[in-house]
N, C-alpha and C positions, 0 to 999 in steps of 0.2 A: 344574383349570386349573394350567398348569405354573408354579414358580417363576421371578421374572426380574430380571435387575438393567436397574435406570433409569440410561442413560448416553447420550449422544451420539453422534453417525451418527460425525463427526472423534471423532480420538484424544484422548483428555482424561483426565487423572489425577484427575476425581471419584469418589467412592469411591461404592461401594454403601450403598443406603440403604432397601433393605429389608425385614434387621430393624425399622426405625421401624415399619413398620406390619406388625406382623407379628399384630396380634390385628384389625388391619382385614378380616377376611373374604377375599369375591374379591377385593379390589385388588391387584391384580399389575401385567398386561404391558400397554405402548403401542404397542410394534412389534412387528408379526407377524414371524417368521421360518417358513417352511415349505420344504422340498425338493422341487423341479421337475425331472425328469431328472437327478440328482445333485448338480443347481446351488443353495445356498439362495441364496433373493431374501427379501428384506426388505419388507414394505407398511407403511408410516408410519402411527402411531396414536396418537390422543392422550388425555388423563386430562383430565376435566371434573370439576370440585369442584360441586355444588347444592346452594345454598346458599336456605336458606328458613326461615319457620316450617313448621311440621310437621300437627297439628293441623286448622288450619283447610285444609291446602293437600296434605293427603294424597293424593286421587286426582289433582289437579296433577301431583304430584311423580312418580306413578306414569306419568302418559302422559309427561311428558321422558324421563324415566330409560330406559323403553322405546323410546323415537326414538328417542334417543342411541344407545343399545345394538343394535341392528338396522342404523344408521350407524356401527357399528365405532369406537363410541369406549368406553372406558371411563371409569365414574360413580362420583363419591363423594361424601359427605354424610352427614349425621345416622345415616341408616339404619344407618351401621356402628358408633357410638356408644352404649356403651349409656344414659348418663345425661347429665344440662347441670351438673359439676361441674369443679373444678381439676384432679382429673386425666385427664377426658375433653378438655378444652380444651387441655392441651401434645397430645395423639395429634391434635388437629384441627388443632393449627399446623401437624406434622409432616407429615401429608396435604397441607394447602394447601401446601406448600414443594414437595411433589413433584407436583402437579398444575400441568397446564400452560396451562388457559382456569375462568374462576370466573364461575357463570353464579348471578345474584340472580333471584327472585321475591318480590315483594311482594304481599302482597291485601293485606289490611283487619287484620290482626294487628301488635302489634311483637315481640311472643317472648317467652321468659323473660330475666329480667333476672338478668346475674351481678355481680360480686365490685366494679366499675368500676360499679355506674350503667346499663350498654349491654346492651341482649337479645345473647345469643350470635350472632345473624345480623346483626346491628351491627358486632360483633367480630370474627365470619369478614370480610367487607369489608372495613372496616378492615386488618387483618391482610392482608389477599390486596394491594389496594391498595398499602398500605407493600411488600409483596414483590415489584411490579409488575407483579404478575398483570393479562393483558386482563380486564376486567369488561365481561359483557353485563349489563344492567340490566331486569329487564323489569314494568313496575309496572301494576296491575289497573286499568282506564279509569272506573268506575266501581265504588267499594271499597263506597259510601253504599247500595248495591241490593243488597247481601252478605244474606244470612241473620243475625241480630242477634246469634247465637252467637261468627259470626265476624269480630265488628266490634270493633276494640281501647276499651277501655271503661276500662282503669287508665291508661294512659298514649298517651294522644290527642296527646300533644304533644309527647312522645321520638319517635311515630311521622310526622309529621307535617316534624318536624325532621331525620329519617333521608330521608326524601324528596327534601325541599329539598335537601341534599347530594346526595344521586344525581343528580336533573335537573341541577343545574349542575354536575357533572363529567362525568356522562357522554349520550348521547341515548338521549332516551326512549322504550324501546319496550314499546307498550302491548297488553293481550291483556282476553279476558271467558270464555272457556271453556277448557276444559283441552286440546281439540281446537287451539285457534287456539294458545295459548301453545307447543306441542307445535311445529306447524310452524312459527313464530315462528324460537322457540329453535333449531332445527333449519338455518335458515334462516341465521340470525345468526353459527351458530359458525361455520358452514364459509366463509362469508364474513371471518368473524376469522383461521379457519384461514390460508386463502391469502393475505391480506394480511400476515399476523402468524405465518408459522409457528416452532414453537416447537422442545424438546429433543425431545419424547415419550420411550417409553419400548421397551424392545428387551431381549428375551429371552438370558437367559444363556448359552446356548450362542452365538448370535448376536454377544453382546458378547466370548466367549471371540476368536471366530472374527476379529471386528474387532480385537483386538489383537494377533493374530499378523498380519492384515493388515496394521494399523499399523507397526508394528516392521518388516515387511519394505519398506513405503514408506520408514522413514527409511532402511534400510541404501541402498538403491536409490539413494533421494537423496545420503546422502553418498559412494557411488561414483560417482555422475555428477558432484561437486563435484570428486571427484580426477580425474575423465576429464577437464574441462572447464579444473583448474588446466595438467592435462598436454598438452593443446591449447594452452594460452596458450603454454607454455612452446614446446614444438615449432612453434608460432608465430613466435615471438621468434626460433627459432636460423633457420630456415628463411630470414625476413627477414634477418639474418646472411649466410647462406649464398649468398642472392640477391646481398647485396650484394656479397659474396666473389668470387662470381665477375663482375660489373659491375666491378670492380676490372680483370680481369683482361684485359677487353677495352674499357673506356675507358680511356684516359690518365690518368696519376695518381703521384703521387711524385715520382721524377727525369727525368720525362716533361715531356719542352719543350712550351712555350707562348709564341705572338707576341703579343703585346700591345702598343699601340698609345697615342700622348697626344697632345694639342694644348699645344704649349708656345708662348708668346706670350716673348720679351725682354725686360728694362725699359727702355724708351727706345723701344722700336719701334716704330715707324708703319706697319709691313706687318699682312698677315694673322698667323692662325698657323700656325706651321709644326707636321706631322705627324710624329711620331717615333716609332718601329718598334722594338721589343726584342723579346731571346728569353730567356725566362724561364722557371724548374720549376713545375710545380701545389705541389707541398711547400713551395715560399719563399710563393706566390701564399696559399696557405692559413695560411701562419703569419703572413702580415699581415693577411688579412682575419678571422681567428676572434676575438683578443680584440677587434677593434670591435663583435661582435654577437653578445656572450653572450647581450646584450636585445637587443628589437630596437630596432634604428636604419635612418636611411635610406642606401637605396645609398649616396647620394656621401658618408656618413660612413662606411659598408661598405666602400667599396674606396679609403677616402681613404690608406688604408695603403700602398696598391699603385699610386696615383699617386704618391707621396710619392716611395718609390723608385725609380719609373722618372727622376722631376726630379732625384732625387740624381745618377741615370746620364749625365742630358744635359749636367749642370753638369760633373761630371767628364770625360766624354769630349770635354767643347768645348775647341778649341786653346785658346785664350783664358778663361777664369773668367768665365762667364753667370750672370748676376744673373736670373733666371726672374722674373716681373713675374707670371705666370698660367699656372698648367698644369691639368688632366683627362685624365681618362680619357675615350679616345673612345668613342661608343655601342657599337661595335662590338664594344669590348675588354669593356666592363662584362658585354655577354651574353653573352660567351667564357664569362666567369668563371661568371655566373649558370648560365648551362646546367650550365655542369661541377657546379660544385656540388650542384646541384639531382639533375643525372643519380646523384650518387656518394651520395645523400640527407643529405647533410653542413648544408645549411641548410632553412630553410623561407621561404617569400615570402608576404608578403599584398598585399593594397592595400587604403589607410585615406583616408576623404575628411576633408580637413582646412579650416577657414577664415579665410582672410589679409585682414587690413587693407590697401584699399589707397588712395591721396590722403590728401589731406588730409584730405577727407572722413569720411573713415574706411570708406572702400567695403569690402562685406562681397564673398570673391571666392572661393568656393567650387574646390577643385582635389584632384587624386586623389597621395596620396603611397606611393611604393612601399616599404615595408620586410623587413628582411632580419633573418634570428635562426636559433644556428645550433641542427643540430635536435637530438635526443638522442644518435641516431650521431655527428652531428659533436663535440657537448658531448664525449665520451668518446675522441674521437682529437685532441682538443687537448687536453682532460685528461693523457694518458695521454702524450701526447709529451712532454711540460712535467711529468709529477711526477718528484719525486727519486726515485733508483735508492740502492741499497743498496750499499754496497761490498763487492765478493767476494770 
């Protein structure tokens, strides 16, 4: 059986691991690699730890091991150990670490007892457990009808108390012949399998091959981050460039504009009178941008640009008019709003707001339009308005 390192389908800087078991016998590879038409394809495969007493549970062990094995998984366990000491016991962590499902049997034995008090199939559990290995559990339905050889006779009450920990952590499944445990077990993992799939393991060449693969995924990826910066960017000028020429063919700058007020008297007892101006989009814009860095509403939006047109009425009347009440007409305000909007200088929402009204205190629900200008426009009142450099 070939050499293989234990890594991940993704890219992952875990290191090869082995050397660790490198006096474990067959234990090698979990994922197949093979060449199809020149193609390699990968089959996913996974490492089972069997974790048992030995002794009473040997031909047991013998029909999993072979399920398993004929099911394309690979097995590990005692069988590759040669004795129940401290330095068998670090090579058994190192296995459990790299196995990916930890499958228990129990008959009527507790094991040998090591250095802690706990038979080594205590300690494998334990250990797998703490690593968070899946645990199947599968315990003998009747241990009391065993052969008297194989009935735990020293310690009835370590085994007993191993039990009880199993059933409440995990469900119990239960077997009587080495035939039933067989498909049991067989049954269990691959159901573990697909719910719970794990690392497994993948052949050296294989994992060579994944990391040139990898490595060409990220370059890939970060040239699509530079495509995709370079798209924004040619984005951004393009929208520029739209706007550039909207410029060109909307009215804009020192390009006249009629705009229109309702001015009232003070003292007057008529209607209001309509007043008619011709004014630049470039004046019209430098009074409306500092009202709506934020947003505000219209009538504080364009109260700039009525302001001015009153100033106009008061000075061009034969007489000194004390203005009692002025606006902008509807009409003039959507003058402005279009243009604006058309030259993408602002942005417009509508916000539902609600007003007290009576005495009462009546709740009066109504739609308020506001106005804020947009990043284009932020940057052409910026840019009019900052200080210049002397040349």
């Amino acid at each position: 059986m070939s050499l293989a390192v234990r890594r991940p389908i993704s890219n992952s800087t875990q290191p090869s691991r082995v050397g660790d078991v490198s006096n474990a016998g067959d234990l090698v590879t979990c994922v197949h690699a093979h060449e199809l038409n020149g193609r390699i394809t990968m089959d996913k495969r996974y490492q089972v730890f069997l974790s048992s007493t030995f002794a009473d549970l040997e031909e047991e062990r013998k029909e999993v091991l072979a399920a398993l094995q004929k099911a394309d998984y690979f097995v590990a366990g005692m069988e590759l150990f040669p004795s129940d000491d401290d330095e068998s016991w670090e090579v058994i962590k190192r296995v459990i670490d790299q196995s990916d499902y930890y499958v228990l049997v129990i008959g009527g034995r507790y094991g040998s007892i090591g250095k802690g008090g706990k038979s080594f199939t205590e300690m494998e559990y334990d250990y797998a457990k703490e690593n968070r290995l899946p645990v199947l559990a599968f315990l003998h339905n009747a241990p009391a009808n065993l052969p008297s050889k194989f009935v735990e006779k020293l310690h009835p009450d370590k085994l007993e108390k191993f039990k009880t920990k199993i059933e409440t952590l995990h469900n119990r499944r239960s077997w009587s012949t080495k035939h039933d445990l067989a498909t049991e077990v067989l049954a269990s993992i691959g159901q573990t399998v697909n719910l719970r799939p794990r690392v497994g393991w993948v052949r050296g060449n294989v994992a060579e091959l994944n990391e040139v693969l990898s490595q060409k995924l990220e370059e890939l990826r970060a040239e699509n981050q530079l495509i995709r910066e370079e798209r924004d960017r040619l984005s951004i000028r393009l929208e520029d460039l739209d706007a550039d020429d909207r410029e060109k063919s909307i009215a804009w700058g020192e390009d006249e504009v009629d705009l229109a007020i309702h001015v009232k008297g003070k003292g007057s007892k008529g209607e209001m009178d309509e007043v008619l101006f011709t004014t630049q989009w470039s004046r019209v814009f430098d009074l409306v941008a500092p009202e709506i860095i934020g947003w505000r509403s219209t009538y504080n939006a364009t109260s700039g640009v009525a302001s001015m047109l009153a100033g106009e009425v008061s000075r061009q009347a034969s007489e000194a008019t004390a203005l009692e009440f002025y606006t902008l007409t509807p009409n003039s305000i959507s003058t402005i709003r279009n243009q604006l909007l058309a030259l993408d200088l602002i942005r417009v929402e509508m916000e539902e707001t609600d007003t007290a009204v009576g005495s009462r205190s009546m709740i009066m629900r109504h739609t308020v339009e506001l106005w804020r200008l947009s990043e284009r426009g932020l940057r052409e009142h910026s840019q009019k308005h900052a200080r210049r450099r002397d040349i």
